[in-house]
N, C-alpha and C positions, 0 to 999 in steps of 0.2 A: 442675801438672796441673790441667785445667780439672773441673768440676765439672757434669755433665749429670742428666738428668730420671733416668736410671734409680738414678743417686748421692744421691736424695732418698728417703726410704722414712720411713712412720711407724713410732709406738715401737711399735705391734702389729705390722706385718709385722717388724719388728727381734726382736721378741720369739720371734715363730716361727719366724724362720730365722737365729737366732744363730749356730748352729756354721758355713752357708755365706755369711754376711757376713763372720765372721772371716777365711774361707778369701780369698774376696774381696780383703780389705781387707790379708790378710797378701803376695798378689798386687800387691799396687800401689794397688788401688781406695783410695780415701778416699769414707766416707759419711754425709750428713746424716738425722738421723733428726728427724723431726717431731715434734710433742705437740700436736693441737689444729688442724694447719693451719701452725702457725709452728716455727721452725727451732729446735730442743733442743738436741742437743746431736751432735759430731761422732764417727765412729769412724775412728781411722787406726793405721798400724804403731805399736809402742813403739818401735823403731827411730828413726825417723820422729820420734815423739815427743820423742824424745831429743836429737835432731837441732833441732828446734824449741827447747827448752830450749839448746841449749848456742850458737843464734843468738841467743834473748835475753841471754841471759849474756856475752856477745860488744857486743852492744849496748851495755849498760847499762858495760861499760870503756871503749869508744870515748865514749861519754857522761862519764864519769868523768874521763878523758885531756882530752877539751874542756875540761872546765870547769877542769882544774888547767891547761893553756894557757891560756885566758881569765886566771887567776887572777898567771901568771908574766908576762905580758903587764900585766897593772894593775902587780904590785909594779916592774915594768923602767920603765914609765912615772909613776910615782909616784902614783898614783891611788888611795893608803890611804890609812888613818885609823889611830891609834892607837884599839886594843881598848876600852883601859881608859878612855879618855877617850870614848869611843862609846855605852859602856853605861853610863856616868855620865850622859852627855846622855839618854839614853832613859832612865834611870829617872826623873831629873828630869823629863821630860815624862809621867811617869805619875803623881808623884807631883801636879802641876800640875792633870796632867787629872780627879783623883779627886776632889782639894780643892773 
């Protein structure tokens, strides 16, 4: 849903027509309410909302799943380290760098 001039309103006209922005906004509308000239904060369905949440939530596994393929892909191709011997070298180089 695109986003046009009458979809912008400041936090005073927001203030004064709260109950018909909701009505609005529970219609479909999504609106930007202003503070100052610049863009505040948005009002849209909790629906909507929800819906929003449950695509980043969605995201953030597909992002997950990446990286444990990224990860299954290094061990297939042998491209590890042993742990223990890893965080021994890095402490060693901290203890070097502190010295």
């Amino acid at each position: 849903m695109s986003i046009t001039a009458s979809d912008v309103i400041s936090l005073s006209q927001a203030r004064a027509n709260l109950s018909e922005l909701a009505d609005q906004v529970k219609a479909g509308a999504e609106k930007i309410v202003t503070k100052n000239g610049e863009s505040y904060v948005a009002i849209i369905d909790a629906q909507r909302l929800d819906y929003y949440h449950q695509l980043e939530r969605e995201r953030i596994h597909l992002l997950l799943i990446e990286d444990a393929s990224k990860g299954l892909a290094d061990v297939s191709a042998r491209k590890v380290k042993d742990a223990r011997s890893t965080l021994s070298a890095i402490k060693r180089r901290r203890v070097k760098a502190a010295g």
